[in-house]
C-alpha distance (Angstrom), angle and dihedral (degrees) to the residues before:
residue distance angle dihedral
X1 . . .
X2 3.65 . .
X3 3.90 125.0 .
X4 3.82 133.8 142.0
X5 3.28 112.6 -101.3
X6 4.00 124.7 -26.5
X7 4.00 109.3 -131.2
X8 3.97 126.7 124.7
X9 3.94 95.0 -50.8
X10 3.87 117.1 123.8
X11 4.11 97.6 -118.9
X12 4.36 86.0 53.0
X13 4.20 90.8 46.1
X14 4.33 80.0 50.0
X15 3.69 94.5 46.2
X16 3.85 91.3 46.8
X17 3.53 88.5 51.3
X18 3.44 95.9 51.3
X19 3.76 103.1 46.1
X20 3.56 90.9 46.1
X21 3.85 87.3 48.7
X22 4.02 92.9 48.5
X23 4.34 87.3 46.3
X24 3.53 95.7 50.3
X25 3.94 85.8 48.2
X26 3.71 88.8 53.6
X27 3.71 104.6 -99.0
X28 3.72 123.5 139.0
X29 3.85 104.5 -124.6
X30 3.93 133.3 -177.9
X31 3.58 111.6 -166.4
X32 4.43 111.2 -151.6
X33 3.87 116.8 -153.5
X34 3.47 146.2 122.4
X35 3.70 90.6 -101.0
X36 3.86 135.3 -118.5
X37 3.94 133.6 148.1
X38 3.95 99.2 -41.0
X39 3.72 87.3 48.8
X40 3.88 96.9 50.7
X41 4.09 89.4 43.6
X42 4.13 91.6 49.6
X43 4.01 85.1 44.8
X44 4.01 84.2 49.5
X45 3.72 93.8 49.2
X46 3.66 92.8 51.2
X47 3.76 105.3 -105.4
X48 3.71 114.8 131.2
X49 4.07 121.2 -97.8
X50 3.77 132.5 -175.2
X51 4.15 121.5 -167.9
X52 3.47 115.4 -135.1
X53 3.77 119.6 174.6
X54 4.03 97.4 -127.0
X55 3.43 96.7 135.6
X56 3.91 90.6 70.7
X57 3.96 112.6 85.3
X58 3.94 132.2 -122.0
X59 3.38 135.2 49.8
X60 4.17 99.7 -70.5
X61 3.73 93.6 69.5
X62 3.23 93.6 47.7
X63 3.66 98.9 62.2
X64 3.98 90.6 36.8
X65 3.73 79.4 58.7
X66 3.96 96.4 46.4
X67 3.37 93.1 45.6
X68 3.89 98.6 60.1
X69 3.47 89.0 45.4
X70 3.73 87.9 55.9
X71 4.06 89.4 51.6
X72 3.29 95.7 51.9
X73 4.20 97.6 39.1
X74 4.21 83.7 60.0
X75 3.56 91.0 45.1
X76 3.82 99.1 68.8
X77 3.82 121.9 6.2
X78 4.10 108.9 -97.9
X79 3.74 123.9 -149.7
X80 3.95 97.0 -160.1
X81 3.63 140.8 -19.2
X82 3.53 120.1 -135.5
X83 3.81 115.8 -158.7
X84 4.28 127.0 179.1
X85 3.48 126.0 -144.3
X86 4.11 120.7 -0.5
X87 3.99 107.5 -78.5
X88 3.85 89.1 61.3
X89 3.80 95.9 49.4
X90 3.78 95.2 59.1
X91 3.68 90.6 49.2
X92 4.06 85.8 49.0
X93 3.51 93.7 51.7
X94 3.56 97.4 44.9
X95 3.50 95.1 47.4
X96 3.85 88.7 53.1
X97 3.99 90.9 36.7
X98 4.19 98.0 130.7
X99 3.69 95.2 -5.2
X100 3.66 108.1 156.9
X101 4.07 107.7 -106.6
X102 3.94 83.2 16.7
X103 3.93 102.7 -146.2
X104 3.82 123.6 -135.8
X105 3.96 111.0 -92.9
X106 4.05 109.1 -145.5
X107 3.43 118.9 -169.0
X108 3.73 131.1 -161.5
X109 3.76 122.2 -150.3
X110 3.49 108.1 -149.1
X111 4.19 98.1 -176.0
X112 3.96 126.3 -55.9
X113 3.59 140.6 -149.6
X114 3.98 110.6 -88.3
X115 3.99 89.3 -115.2
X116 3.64 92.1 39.2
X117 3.93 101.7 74.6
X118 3.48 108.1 70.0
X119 3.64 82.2 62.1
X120 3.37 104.5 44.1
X121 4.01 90.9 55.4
X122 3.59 83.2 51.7
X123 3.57 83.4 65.4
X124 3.60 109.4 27.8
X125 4.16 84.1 55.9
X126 3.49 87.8 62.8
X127 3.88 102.1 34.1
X128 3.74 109.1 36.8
X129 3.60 133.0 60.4
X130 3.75 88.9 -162.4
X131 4.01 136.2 18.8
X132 4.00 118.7 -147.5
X133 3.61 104.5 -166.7
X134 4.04 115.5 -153.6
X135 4.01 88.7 -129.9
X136 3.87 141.6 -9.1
X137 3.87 87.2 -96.0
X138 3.94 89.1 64.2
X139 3.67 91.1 40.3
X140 3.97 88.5 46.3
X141 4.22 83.0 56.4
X142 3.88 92.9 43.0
X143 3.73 86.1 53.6
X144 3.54 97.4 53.5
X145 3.75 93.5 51.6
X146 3.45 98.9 57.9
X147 3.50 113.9 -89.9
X148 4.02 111.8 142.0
X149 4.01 111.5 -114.1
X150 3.37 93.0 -127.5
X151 4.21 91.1 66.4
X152 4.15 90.4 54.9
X153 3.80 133.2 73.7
X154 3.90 122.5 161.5
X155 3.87 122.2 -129.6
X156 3.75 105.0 173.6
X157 3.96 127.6 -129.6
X158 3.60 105.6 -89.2
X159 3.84 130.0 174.5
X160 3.69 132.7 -162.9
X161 3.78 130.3 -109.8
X162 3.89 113.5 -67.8
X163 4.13 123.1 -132.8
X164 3.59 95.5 -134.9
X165 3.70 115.0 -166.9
X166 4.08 116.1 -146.5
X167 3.70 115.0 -76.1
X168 3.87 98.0 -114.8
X169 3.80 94.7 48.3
X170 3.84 79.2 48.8
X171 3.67 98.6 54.3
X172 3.86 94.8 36.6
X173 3.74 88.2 58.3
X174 3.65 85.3 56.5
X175 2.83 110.2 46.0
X176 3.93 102.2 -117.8
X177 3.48 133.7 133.7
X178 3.59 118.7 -82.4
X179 4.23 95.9 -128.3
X180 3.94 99.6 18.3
X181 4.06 114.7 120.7
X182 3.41 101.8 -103.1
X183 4.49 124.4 -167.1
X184 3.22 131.5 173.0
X185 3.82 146.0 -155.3
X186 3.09 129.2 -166.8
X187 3.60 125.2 -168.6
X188 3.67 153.9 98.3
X189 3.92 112.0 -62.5
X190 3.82 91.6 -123.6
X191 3.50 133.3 117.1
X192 3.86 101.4 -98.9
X193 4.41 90.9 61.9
X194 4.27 80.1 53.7
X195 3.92 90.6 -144.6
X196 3.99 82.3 168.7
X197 3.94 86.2 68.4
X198 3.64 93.4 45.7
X199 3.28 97.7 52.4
X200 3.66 91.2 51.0
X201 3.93 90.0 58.9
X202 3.22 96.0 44.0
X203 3.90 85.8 73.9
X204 3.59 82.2 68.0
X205 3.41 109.5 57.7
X206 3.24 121.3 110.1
X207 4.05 126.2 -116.2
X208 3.77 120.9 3.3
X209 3.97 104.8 -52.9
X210 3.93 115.9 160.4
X211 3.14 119.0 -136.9
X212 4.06 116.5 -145.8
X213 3.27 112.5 -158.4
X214 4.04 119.4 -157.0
X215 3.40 125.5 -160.0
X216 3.60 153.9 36.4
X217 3.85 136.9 -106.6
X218 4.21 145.4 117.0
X219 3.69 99.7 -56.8
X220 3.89 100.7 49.8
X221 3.54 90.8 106.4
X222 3.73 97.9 46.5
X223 3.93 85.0 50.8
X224 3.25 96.3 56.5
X225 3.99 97.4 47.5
X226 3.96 71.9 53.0
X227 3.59 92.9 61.4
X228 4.11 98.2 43.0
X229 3.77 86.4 44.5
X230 4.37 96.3 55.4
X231 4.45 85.1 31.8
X232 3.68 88.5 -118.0
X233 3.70 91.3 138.5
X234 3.66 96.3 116.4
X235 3.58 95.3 46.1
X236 3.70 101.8 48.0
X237 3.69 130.3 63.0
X238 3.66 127.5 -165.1
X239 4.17 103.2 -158.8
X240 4.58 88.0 178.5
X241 4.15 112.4 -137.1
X242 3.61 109.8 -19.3
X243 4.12 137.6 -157.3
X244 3.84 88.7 -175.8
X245 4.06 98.3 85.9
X246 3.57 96.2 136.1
X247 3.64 96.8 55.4
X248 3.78 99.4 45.3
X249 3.54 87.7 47.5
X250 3.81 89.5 60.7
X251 3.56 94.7 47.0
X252 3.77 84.4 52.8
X253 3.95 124.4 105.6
X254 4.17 88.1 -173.7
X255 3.73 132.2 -10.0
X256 4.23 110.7 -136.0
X257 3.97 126.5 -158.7
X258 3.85 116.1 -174.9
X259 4.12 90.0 -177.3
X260 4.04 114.2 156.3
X261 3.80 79.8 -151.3
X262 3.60 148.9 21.0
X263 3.90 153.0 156.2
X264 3.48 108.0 -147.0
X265 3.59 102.4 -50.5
X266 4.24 110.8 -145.4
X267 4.05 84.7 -141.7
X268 3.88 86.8 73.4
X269 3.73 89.5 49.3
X270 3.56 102.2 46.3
X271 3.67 87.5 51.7
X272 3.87 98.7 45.5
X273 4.01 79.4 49.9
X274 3.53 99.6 53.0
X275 4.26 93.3 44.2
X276 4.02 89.7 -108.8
X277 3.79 110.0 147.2
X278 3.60 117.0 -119.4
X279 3.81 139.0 -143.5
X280 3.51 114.8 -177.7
X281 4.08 141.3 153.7
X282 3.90 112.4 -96.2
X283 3.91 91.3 -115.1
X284 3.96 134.0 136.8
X285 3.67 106.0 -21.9
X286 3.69 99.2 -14.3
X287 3.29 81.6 87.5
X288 3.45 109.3 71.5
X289 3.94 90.3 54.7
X290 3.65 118.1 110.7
X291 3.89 111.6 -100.4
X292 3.67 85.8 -140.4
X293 3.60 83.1 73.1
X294 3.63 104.9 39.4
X295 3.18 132.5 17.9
X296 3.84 105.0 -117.3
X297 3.87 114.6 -160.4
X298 4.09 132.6 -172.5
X299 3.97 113.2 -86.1
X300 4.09 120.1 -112.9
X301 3.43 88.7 17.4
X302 4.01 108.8 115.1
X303 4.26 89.1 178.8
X304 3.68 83.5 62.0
X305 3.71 107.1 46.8
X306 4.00 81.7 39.8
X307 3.95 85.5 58.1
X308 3.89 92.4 40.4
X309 3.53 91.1 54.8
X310 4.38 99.1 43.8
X311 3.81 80.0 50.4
X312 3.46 92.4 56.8
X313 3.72 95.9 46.4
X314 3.43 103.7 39.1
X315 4.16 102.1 48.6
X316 3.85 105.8 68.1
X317 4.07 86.1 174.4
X318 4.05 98.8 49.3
X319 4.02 88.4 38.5
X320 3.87 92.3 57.6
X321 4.11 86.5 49.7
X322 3.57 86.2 50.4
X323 3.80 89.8 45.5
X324 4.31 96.3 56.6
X325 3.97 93.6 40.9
X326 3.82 89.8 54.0
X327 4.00 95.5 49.5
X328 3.92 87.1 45.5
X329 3.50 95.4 48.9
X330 3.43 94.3 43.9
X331 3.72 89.6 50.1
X332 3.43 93.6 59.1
X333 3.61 112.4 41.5
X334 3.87 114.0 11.2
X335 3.90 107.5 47.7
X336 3.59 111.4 121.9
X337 4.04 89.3 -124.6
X338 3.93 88.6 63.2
X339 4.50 82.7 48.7
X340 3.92 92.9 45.1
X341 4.23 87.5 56.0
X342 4.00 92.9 48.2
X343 4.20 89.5 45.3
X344 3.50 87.3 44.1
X345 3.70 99.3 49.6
X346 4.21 82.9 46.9
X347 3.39 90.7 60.3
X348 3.76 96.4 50.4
């Protein structure tokens, strides 16, 4: 498996799921990145890594990347490489470019920049002998950039079951308030996740809810200037990049995502698994989930994800509805079992 770099991002908490999924199965799996926590914790449970430095732009560490690939590919016969997102499918191919046996490169899409996909099929149509996209949105997109329908299947972000500890152990731990609305987001502090546009709705929630707000990323400083600037510093809480999701989602009354796009972000699912409420713009393949489950809300408009969220807050009886329908649906389409069968029929 080859991915960029495995932090707190959804596509590295898939990837860790699935090579520890493929391991336990009896698989021999090498997982390619340019490191960080995941990697270090697969490395300490035994499962073999190798550092590449994709994170790093341009053309040099690209190759530097392809070519370890390509050492270790002739070291030990390899069945199939599995690559997410663009940047570490060219390195895949090109570290497998004339390798004896030559094994199949599969890469996952896990949701692009509008102006980025005629590119990236450019690419993949060179680079990848199949395309998973994340969602039928992101296949939709794939689609209309060219890429023949014959290259693309869909296997849907999934995410296994969460050990939740109990809500007040949760909020003691951190330090919240024992009856205080709590939401979260959770997210990369980058321009995509539109923190900016949360922030400017949370001014118009109603009551006292804190906002937590998990995560790291380019704008955090920006955001926070945000925060001093509207006096929302007692009612928002940045918590930086996190390996605690579990716990934060107990403490959690809703989990909010104000995204302008999206694949099929593993947030969501963690949530729906874990029976916390969420409010979320109807982007990407957020979409296609049933508003019974989540309450779906226009994008770039902070009145509407304010309204979302006082919804969510304020209606015990609807939020308990919404609550049921997101552990059933979850249940029966996005567990990471139901994602290890459709990768492992792929690979056959």
């Amino acid at each position: 498996m080859v991915v960029a770099e495995l932090g707190s991002g959804g596509a590295e908490t898939m990837v860790d799921d699935l090579a520890r999924r493929l391991a336990a199965d009896g698989d021999e799996v090498t997982v390619v990145s340019n490191g960080g926590w995941r990697a270090d914790q697969l490395a300490q449970d035994g499962l073999a890594t190798l550092e590449v430095p994709l994170r790093a732009p341009g053309m040099r560490s690209l190759l530097r990347s392809a070519l370890t690939i390509r050492r270790a590919v002739r070291r030990r016969p390899v069945d199939v490489v599995h690559a997410h997102n663009v940047r570490a499918t060219v390195a895949a191919r090109l570290g497998t470019f004339r390798v004896r046996g030559r094994p199949p490169v599969v890469c996952t899409v896990h949701g692009l920049a509008e102006a980025d996909y005629v590119m990236a099929v450019r690419l993949l149509r060179r680079c990848a002998d199949v395309v998973v996209a994340v969602s039928s949105d992101v296949e939709d997109r794939l689609l209309a950039a060219g890429l023949a329908g014959a290259r693309v299947v869909v296997v849907e972000s999934a995410t296994r079951t969460l050990d939740l500890p109990d809500r007040t152990t949760a909020r003691r731990e951190l330090g919240l308030d024992h009856d205080r609305p709590t939401v979260l987001c959770l997210a990369r502090l980058a321009a995509p996740k539109r923190h900016d546009l949360l922030l400017e709705a949370w001014a118009q929630v109603s009551g006292d809810a804190l906002l937590l707000v998990a995560g790291d990323g380019p704008d955090r400083a920006g955001l926070e200037r945000q925060v001093a600037a509207a006096g929302l510093g007692d009612r928002v809480r940045f918590l930086g990049d996190r390996r605690d999701v579990p716990r934060l989602l107990a403490a959690s009354d809703a989990l909010v995502l104000a995204s302008d796009r999206e694949g099929l972000p593993v947030s969501v699912l963690e949530a729906m698994s874990a029976g916390v409420p969420v409010v979320a713009t109807a982007v990407g393949g957020l979409r296609t989930l049933d508003p019974d489950a989540v309450e779906l809300v226009s994008p770039g408009s902070a009145s509407d994800l304010a309204l979302g969220v006082n919804r969510v807050l304020t209606d015990p009886a609807r939020t308990e509805r919404m609550r049921a329908r997101a552990r059933d649906l979850w249940a029966s389409r996005y567990t990471s079992e139901a994602m290890l069968a459709s990768y492992r029929g792929l690979y056959s």
